[in-house]
C-alpha distance (Angstrom), angle and dihedral (degrees) to the residues before:
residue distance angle dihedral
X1 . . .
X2 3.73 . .
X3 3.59 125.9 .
X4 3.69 109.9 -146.4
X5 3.96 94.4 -142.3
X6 3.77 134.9 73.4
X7 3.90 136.9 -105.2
X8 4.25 87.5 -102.6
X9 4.00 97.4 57.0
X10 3.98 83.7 32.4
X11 3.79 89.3 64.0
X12 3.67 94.0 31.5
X13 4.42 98.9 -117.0
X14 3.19 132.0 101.4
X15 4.18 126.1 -117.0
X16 3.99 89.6 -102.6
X17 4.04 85.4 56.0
X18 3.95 105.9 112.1
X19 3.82 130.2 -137.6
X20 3.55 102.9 -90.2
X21 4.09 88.9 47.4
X22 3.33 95.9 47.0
X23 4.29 92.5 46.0
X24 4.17 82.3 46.5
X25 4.19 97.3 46.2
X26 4.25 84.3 49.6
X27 3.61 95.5 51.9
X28 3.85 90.2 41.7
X29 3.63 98.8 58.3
X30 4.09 90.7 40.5
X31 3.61 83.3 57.8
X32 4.03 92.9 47.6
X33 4.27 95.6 51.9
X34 4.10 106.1 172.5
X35 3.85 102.0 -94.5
X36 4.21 95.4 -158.2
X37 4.20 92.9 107.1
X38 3.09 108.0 -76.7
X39 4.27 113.2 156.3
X40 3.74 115.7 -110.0
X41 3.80 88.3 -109.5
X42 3.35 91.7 70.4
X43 3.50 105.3 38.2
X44 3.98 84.9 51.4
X45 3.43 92.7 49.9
X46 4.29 88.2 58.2
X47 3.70 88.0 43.4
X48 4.22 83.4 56.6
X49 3.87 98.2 44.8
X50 4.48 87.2 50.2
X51 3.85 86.6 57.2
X52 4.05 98.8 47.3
X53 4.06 82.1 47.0
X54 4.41 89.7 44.2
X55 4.12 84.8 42.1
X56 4.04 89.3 54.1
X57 3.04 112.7 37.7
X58 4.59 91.5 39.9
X59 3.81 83.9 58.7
X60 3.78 105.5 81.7
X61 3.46 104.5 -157.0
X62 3.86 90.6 47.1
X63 3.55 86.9 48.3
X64 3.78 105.8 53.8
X65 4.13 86.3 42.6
X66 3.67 80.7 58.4
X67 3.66 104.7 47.0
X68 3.71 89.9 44.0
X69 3.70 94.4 56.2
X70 4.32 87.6 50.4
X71 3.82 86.6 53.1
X72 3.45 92.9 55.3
X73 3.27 91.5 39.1
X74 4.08 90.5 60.8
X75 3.83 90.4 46.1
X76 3.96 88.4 61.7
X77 3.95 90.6 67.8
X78 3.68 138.1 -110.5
X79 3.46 100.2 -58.0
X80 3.88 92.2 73.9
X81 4.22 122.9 69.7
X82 3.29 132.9 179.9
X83 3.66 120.6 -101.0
X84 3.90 145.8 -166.4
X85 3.67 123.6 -146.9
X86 3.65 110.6 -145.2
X87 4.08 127.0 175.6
X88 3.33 132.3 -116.8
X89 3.28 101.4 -103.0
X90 3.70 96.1 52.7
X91 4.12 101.0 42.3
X92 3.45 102.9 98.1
X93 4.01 86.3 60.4
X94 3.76 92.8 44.2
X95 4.31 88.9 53.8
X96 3.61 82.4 48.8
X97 3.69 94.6 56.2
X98 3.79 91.5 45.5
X99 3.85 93.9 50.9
X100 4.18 77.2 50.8
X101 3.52 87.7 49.1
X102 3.86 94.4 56.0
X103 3.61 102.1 -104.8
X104 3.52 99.0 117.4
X105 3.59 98.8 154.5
X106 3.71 98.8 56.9
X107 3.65 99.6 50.8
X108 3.29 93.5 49.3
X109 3.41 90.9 57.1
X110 3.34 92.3 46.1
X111 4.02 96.8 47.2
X112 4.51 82.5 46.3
X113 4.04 83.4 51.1
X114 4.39 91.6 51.3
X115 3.74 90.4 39.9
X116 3.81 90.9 55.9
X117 4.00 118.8 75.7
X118 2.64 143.8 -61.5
X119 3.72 87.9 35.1
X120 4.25 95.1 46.1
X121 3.57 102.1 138.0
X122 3.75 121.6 -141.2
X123 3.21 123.2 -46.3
X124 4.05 108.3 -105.8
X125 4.01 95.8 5.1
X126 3.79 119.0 136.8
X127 3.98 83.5 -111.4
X128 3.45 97.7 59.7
X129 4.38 85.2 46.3
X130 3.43 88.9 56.6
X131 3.60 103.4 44.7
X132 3.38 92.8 49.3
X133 4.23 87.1 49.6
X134 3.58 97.2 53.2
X135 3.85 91.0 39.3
X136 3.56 89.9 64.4
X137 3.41 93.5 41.5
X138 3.76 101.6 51.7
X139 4.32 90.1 43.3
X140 4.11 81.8 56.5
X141 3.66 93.0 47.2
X142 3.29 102.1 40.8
X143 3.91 89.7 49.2
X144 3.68 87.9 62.7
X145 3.76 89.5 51.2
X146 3.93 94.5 48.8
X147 4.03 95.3 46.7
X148 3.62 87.0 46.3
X149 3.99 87.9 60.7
X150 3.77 88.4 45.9
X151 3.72 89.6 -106.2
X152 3.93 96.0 145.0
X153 3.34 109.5 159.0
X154 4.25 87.8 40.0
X155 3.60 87.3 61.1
X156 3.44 100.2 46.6
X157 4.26 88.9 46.9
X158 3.85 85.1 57.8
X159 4.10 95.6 43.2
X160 3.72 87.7 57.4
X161 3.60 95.6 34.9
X162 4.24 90.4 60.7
X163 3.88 86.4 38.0
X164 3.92 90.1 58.0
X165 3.52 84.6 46.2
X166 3.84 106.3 49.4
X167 3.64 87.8 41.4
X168 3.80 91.0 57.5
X169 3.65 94.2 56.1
X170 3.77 96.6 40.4
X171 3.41 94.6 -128.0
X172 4.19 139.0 130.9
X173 3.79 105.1 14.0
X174 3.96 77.9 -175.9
X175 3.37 99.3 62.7
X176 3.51 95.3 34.0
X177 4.05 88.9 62.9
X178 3.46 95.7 58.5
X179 3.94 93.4 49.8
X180 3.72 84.7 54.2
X181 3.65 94.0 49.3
X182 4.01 93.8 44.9
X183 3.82 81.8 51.2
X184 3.70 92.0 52.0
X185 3.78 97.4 44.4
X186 4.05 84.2 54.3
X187 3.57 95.7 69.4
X188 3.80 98.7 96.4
X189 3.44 87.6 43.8
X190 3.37 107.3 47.6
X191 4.18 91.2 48.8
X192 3.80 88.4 51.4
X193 3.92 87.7 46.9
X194 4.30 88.1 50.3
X195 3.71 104.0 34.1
X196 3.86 94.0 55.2
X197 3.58 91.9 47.6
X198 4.30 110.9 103.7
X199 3.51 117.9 -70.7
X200 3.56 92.6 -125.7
X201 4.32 86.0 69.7
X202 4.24 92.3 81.9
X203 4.11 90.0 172.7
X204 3.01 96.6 52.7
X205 3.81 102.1 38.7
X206 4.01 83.5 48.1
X207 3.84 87.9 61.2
X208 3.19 96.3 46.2
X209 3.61 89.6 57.4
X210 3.39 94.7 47.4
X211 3.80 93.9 56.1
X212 3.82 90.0 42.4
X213 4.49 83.1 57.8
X214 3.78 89.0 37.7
X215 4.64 87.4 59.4
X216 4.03 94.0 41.5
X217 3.60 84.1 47.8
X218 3.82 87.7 53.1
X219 3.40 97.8 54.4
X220 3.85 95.4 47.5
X221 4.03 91.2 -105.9
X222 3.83 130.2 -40.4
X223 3.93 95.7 -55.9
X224 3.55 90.3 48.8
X225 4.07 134.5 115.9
X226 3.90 105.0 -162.5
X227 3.59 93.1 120.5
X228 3.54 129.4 75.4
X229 3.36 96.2 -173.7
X230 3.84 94.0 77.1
X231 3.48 131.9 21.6
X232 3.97 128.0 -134.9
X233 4.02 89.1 -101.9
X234 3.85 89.7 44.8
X235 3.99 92.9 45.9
X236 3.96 88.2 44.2
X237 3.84 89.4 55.5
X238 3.91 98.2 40.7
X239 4.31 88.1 46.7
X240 3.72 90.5 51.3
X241 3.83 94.1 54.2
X242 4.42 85.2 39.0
X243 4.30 89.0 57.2
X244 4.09 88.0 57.4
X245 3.88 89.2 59.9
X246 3.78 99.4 35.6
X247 4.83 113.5 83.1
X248 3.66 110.6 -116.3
X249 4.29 85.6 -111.7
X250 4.42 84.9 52.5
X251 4.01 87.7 55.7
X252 4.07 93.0 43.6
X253 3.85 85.6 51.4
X254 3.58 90.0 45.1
X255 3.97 105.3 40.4
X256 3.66 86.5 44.7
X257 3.93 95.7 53.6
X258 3.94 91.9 56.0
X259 4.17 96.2 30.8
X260 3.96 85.7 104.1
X261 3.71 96.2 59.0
X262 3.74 100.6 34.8
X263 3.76 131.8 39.2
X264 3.97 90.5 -156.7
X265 3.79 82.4 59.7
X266 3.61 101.4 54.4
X267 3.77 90.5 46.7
X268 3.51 94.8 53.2
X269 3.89 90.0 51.1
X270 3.43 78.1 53.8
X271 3.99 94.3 62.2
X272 3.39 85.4 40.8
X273 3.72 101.8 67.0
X274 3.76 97.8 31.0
X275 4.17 81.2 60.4
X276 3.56 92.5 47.2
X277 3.85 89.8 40.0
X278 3.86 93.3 52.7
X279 3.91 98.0 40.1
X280 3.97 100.0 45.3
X281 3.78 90.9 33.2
X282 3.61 99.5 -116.7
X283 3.79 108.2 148.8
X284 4.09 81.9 178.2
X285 3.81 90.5 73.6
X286 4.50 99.1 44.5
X287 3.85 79.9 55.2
X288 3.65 93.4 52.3
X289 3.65 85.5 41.8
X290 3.98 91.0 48.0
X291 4.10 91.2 44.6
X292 4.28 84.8 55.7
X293 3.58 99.6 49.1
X294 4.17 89.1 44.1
X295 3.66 86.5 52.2
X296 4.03 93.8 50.6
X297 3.67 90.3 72.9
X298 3.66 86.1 -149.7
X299 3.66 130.7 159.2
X300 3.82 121.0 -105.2
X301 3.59 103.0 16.8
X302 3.54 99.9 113.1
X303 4.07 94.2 102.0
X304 3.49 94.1 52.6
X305 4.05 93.6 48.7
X306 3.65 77.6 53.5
X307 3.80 97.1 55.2
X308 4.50 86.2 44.8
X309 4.19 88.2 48.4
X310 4.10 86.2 47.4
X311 4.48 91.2 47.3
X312 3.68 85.5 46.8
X313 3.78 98.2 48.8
X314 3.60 101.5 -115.0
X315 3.60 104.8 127.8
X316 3.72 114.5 169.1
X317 3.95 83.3 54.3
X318 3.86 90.7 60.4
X319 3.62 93.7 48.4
X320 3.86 88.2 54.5
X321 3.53 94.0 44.1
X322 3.84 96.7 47.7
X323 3.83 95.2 42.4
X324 3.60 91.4 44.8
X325 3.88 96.8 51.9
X326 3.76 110.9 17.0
X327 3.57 111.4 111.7
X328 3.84 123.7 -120.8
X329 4.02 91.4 -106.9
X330 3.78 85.6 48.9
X331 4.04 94.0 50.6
X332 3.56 90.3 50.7
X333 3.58 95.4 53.1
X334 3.59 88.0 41.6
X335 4.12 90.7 59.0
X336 3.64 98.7 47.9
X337 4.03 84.1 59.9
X338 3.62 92.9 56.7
X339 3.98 145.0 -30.2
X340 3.30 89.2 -127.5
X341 4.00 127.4 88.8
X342 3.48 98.8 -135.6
X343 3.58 103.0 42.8
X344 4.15 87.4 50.4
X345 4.01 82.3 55.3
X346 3.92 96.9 46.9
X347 3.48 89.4 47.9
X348 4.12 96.9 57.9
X349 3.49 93.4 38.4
X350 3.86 89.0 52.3
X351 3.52 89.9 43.4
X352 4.31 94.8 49.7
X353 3.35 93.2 40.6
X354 3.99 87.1 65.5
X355 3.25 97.5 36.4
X356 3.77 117.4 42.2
X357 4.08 98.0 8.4
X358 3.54 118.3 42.9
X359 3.70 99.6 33.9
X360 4.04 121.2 85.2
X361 3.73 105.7 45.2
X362 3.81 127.3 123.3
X363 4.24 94.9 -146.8
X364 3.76 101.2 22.7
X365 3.91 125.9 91.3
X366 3.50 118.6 154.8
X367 3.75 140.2 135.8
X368 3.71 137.8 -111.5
X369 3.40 90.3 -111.8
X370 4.25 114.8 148.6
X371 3.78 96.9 -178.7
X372 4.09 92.9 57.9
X373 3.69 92.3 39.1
X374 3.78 91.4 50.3
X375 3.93 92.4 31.9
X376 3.98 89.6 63.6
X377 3.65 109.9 97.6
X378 3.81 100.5 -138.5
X379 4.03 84.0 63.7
X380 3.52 88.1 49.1
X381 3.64 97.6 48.1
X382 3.74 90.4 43.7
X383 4.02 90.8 57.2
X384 3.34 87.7 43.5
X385 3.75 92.3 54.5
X386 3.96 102.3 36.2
X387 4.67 85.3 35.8
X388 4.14 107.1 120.4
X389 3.59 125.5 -159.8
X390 3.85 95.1 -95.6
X391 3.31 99.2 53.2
X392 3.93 91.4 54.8
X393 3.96 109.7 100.2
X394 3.41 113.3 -111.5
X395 4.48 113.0 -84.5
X396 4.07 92.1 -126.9
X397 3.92 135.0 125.5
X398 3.63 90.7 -82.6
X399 3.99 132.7 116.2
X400 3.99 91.7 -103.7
X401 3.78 78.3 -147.3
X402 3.97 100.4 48.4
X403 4.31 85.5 49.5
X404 4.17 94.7 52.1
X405 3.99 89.2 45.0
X406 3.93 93.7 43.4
X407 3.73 99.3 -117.2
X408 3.92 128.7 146.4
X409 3.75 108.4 -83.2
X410 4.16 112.1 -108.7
X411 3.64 131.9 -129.5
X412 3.02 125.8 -127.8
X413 3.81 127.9 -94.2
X414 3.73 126.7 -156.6
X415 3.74 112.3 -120.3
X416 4.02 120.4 -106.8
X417 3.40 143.8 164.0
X418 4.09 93.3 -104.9
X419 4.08 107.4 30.5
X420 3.50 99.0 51.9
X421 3.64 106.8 -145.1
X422 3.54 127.5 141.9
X423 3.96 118.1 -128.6
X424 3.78 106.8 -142.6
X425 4.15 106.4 -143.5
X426 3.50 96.2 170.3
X427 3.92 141.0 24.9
X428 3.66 100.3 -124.4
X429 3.49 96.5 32.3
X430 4.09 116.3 139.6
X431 3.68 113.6 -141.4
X432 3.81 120.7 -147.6
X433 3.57 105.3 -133.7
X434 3.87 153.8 -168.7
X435 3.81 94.0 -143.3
X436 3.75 91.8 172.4
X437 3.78 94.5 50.7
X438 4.08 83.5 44.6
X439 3.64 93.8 60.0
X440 3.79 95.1 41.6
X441 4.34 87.9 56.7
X442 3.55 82.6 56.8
X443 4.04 100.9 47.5
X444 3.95 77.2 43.9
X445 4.18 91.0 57.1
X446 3.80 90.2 32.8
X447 4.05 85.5 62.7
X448 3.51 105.9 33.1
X449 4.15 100.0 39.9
X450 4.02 106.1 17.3
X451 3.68 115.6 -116.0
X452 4.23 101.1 -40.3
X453 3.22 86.1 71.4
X454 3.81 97.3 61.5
X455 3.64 93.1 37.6
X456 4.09 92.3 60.0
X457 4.09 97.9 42.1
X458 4.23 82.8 64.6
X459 4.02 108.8 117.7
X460 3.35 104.1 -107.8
X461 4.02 108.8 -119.3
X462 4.28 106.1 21.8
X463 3.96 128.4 17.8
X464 3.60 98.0 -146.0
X465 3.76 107.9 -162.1
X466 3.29 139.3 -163.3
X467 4.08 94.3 -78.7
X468 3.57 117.0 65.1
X469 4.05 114.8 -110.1
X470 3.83 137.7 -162.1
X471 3.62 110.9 -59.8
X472 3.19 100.5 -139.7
X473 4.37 122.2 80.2
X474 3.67 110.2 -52.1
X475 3.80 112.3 -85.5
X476 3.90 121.7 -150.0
X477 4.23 85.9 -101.4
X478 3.55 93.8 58.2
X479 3.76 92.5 48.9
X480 3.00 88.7 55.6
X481 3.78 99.8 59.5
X482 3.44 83.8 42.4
X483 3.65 94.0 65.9
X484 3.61 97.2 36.5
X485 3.83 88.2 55.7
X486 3.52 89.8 50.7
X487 3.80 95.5 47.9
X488 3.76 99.5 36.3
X489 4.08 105.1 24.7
X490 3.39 117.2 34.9
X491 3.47 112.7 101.3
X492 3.62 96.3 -135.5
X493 3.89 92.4 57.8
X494 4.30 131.6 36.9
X495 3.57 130.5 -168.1
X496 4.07 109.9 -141.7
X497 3.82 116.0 -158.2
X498 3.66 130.0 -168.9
X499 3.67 121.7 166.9
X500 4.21 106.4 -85.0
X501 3.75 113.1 -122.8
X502 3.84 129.8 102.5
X503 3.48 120.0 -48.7
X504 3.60 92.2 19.7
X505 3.36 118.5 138.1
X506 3.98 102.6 -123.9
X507 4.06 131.2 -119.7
X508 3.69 109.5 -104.9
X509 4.21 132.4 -160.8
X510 3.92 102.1 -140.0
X511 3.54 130.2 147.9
X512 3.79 118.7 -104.9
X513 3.92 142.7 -178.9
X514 3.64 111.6 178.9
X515 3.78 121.3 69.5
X516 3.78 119.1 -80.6
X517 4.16 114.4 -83.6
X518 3.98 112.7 -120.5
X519 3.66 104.0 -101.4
X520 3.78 89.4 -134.3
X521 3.82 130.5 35.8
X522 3.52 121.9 -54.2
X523 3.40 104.7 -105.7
X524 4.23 120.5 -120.8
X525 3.83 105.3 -58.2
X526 3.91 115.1 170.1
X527 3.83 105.5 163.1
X528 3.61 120.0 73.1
X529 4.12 126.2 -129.2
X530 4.44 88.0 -94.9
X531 3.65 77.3 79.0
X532 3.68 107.2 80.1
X533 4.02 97.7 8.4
X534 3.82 87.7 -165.6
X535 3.54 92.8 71.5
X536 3.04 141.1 107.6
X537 3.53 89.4 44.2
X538 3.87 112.5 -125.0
X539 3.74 103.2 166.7
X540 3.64 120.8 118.0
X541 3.37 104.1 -140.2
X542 4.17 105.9 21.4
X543 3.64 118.5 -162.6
X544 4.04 126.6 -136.3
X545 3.15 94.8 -87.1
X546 3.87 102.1 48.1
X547 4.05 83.0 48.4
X548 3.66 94.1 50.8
X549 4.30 91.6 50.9
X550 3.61 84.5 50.7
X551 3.77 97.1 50.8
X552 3.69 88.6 34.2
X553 4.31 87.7 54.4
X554 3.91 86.7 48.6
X555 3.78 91.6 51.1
X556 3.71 90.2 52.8
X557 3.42 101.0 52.3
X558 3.84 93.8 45.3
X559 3.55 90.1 60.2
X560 3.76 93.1 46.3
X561 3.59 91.4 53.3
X562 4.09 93.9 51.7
X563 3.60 84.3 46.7
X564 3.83 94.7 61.4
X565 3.58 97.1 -112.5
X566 3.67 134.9 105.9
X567 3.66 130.9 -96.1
X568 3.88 130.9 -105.6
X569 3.57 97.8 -139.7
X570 3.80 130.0 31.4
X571 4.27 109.6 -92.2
X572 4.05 91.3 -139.1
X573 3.77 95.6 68.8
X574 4.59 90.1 46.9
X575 3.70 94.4 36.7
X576 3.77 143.5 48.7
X577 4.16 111.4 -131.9
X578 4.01 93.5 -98.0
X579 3.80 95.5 56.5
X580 4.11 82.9 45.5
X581 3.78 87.6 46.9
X582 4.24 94.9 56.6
X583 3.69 91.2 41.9
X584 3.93 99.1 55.7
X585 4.19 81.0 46.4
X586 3.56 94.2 52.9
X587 4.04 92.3 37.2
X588 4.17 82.5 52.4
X589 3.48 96.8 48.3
X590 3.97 96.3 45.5
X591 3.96 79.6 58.7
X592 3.42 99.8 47.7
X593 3.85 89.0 63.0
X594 4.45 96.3 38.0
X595 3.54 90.7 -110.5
X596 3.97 130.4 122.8
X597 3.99 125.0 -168.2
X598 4.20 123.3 -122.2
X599 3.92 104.5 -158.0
X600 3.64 128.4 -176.0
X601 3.71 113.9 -168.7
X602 4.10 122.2 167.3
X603 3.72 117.7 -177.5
X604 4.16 101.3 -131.0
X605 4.01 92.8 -177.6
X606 3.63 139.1 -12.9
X607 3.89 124.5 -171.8
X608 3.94 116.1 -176.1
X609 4.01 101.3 -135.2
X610 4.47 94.4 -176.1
X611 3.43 130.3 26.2
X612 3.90 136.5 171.3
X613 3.86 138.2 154.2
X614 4.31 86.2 -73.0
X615 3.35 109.7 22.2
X616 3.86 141.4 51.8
X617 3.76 127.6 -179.4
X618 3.73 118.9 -159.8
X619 4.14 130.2 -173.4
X620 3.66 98.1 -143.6
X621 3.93 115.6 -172.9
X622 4.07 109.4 -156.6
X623 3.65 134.1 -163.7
X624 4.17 101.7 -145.6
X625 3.75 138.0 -162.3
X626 3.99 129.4 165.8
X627 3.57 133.9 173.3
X628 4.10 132.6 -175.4
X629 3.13 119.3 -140.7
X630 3.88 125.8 -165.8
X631 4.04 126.7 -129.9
X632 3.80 87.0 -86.9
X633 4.31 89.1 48.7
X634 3.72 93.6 -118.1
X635 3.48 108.0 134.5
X636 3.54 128.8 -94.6
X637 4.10 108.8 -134.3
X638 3.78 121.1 -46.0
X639 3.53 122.4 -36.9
X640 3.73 116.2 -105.9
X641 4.32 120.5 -129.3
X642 3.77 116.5 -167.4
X643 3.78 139.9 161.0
X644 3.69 114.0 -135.5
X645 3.67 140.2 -171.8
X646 3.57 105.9 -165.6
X647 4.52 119.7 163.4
X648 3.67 105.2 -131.1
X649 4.04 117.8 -162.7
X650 4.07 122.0 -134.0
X651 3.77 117.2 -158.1
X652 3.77 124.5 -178.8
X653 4.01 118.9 -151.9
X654 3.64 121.8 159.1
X655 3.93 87.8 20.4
X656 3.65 91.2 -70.2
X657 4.12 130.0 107.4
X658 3.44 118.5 -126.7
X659 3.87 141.9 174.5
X660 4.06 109.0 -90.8
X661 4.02 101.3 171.8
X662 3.58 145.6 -54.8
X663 3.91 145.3 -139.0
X664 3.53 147.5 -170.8
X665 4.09 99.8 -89.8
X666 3.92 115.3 -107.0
């Protein structure tokens, strides 16, 4: 058998120890013999092996032959290691001197390899005890070493490898318990170690959340105390760091498996679906979200029915729900965003959506953002679909907007070439419109006469924005969107949201001009705008190409920021403050852990599919590559390769375009 190890680390010196060391280090570990069982034979046939070693390396001729050949031996490359041949009769003390050594690993996969036939030895012989001793010694060792390195999932493979093996022979029900509780106390571990792996590895993902059901099921659900490995702070911190590796349509799955046994379960599938609901634009899943949190029958809830009733267009539902069950603290928080009903709602929704919703899901990123989500046409033809008679708003004389945001009704003005109203002749009649010129009348009253001004140049039955809406009479969705636009888009107006709760600093209406400030930091920016004199992008009507450079620029800099460095050109003028926002979190959480991101990501097409004075919508298809990298740059794993089709959002504010969201393309 060889030994892959040399006479130095045999012995236990190094080749600068001297003579009398070396003689005192030989005696010491004769002295010191491993006391777990082991026969005499083998324990004399170590003692043998440290003397040939001793003999060597105290002859000095012998020894610098020797030390000459393991020089050479490192100047031939990697590939080659230096080796000991020991007999037969004297391996199982040479594995036990390389387990001493601190190469666990290899002898036990040496000891698994002579327990295996053809080379079983005989059944019941003192070489076949203490084979099987040090196997199970070396597979616990070595399992320390391997979770110590992070390896997880290697340690567990060898746990279960020496269990199979001990279990075989029959032998050291000891021994054999402590694998099995090593094994056990991997669990957390090991689903870490799978779940963060790329989503492009399905086995092992699938394991992962197999384990992951295998632990909750331990406990007796997420609430539960059954094991006494983990306690319920413990389990709450390990779960929260599990739900940033897991896709929004893996915790759905999940959530929904254990919602029977545990209420924190079923509210979390809950989350789940509204989140998937909101970024995909599937109204279908916030109801089945809304129809499992009615059916709780838990206490407090009402706000956030009234947030699903809002999403799903049903607005005198969400007033009811919010008044009924908001408390006081909340309604006063509510009233200093607005003093009307359906701006208070638009604001919490806005603000719970990014706070408690969107937030915590390995494949999701989207924004709170009302006017996309109720700009998309299959929520539109959804409320449309599921829209009753009393939730219509009422067919009268009134702005349809001015009665869902609580304003004075308007009268109507005739049309003229100077005052700029619009005479409504019939109910469903479609105006052709300047709805750039519109909005800059507006900015124009906003400046000159403060915000009355604004409110009385509205047309007096439909605000038609930029975006094109139903054609036929305005239904309660598309009022809606119409107020959220007006509250959250325009550029003359911006709804701020911070969570509610003391000490919060509250959302506020207010006019602004400029772009939006990042809520956090900029992040590192060391070039200046002269450095891509494209951008920011001021024209009013970009083409492709000009929309693909700026996506392109953004796409750059986001991978320089995950790679630790700085950007070329400053975020604010390619981004909106939200997209800013979730790339500073994932930049700080990449540093929390020592590891950086290398990204790759070439645009192969891009078709814009909507476009207006504000907005642009773009089917991009991408050609992707990432790669972590660990504090020492050595990657992390294998690098994932994907082609996506994601449908990124423009908006322009300030007259410049900037980054709104993105999704995976329907």
């Amino acid at each position: 058998m060889e030994l892959p190890i040399d006479h130095f680390r045999l012995l236990g010196v190094n080749p600068t120890t001297d003579l009398q060391s070396l003689l005192r280090t030989l005696q010491q570990r004769i002295d010191r013999a491993p006391d777990q069982g082991f026969t005499q034979e083998t324990l004399l046939a170590r003692e043998e092996l440290l003397r040939a070693s001793a003999d060597l390396l105290s002859d000095s001729s012998r020894r610098q032959a020797y030390e000459s050949d393991l020089t050479a031996l490192a100047g031939s490359g990697p590939a080659l290691m230096p080796a000991l041949d020991v007999p037969t009769s004297k391996e199982v003390g040479g594995l036990l001197l390389l387990l001493e050594a601190g190469q666990a690993f290899e002898s036990f996969e040496l000891a698994y390899r002579a327990l295996q036939p053809p080379q079983t030895p005989a059944l019941g012989s003192s070489r076949e005890a203490d084979l099987a001793l040090l196997a199970g010694l070396c597979c616990l060792a070595a399992a320390v070493d391997l979770h110590q390195q992070r390896r997880y999932e290697a340690a567990a493979q060898t746990l279960q490898q020496g269990q199979q093996l001990l279990q075989r022979m029959g032998q050291l029900p000891a021994i054999r318990q402590q694998l099995s509780d090593e094994l056990d106390g991997l669990r957390p571990y090991r689903v870490l170690d799978l779940l963060s792996r790329n989503l492009t590895a399905q086995a092992e993902r699938a394991e992962g959340l197999t384990l992951l059901e295998e632990l909750v099921a331990r406990r007796g659900g997420l609430e539960g105390f059954g094991d006494p490995r983990m306690g319920p702070e413990e389990f709450q911190a390990f779960f929260k760091q599990i739900r940033a590796f897991l896709t929004v349509q893996e915790q759905v799955d999940l959530f929904s498996r254990w919602a029977d046994a545990s209420a924190a379960a079923d509210f979390l599938a809950s989350t789940a679906l509204t989140a998937s609901g909101f970024a995909q634009r599937k109204p279908e899943r916030i109801a089945a979200a809304r129809e499992r949190l009615e059916a709780s029958g838990q206490d407090g809830l009402q706000p956030l029915l009234a947030c699903l009733h809002l999403l799903l267009g049903q607005v005198d539902k969400a007033r009811s729900a919010f008044e009924q069950g908001a408390t006081p603290e909340l309604k006063r928080w509510a009233e200093q965003q607005s003093s009307d009903s359906l701006a208070q709602l638009c604001a919490y929704c806005r603000d719970w959506l990014a706070r408690d919703v969107l937030p915590g899901y390995r494949d999701l990123e989207a924004d709170p953002d009302l006017e996309a989500y109720f700009a998309d046409r299959d929520v539109q033809a959804y409320v449309e679909q599921h829209d009753s008679p009393s939730e219509r708003l009422p067919a009268t004389a009134e702005s349809a907007l001015a009665w869902d945001l609580g304003l004075a009704p308007i009268s109507a003005a005739p049309a003229s070439a100077s005052g700029g109203f619009l005479e409504q002749e019939d109910e469903d009649e479609q105006w052709d419109w300047d709805g750039t010129a519109w909005l800059e009348s507006l900015r124009e009253a906003w400046d000159s006469h403060g915000p009355a001004s604004w409110m009385e140049r509205m047309p007096q039955w439909q605000l038609q924005l930029p975006w094109e809406w139903p054609s036929r009479r305005t239904t309660t969705g598309v009022a809606v969107a119409a107020g959220v636009a007006l509250l959250a888009v325009a550029s003359f107006v911006r709804l701020r949201s911070p969570a509610p709760g003391p000490g919060r600093t509250p959302i506020v209406v207010q006019p602004v001009a400029p772009p939006a400030v990042p809520s956090k930091p900029p992040l590192p920016v060391k070039a200046t705008l002269a450095a891509e004199p494209s951008l920011p992008l001021r024209e009013e009507a970009p083409s492709e190409a000009q929309v693909q450079a700026l996506l392109e620029a953004w796409l750059d800099a986001k991978a320089a920021i995950l790679a630790g460095k700085d950007s070329r050109i400053p975020l604010e003028v390619l981004a909106r403050p939200s997209q800013l926002d979730r790339l500073a979190s994932e930049r700080d959480a990449d540093q929390a852990r020592g590891e950086t991101q290398t990204i790759s990501t070439n645009i192969t097409n891009l078709v814009i599919n909507e476009r207006d004075a504000n907005r642009i919508a773009a089917t991009v298809g991408l050609s992707y590559t990432d790669q972590r990298l660990n504090a020492k740059g050595d990657p992390q794993g294998e690098p994932s390769k994907m082609k996506l089709r994601n449908l990124y959002v423009f908006g322009r504010d300030g007259g410049i375009w900037r980054l709104v969201s993105f999704q995976k393309a329907p």
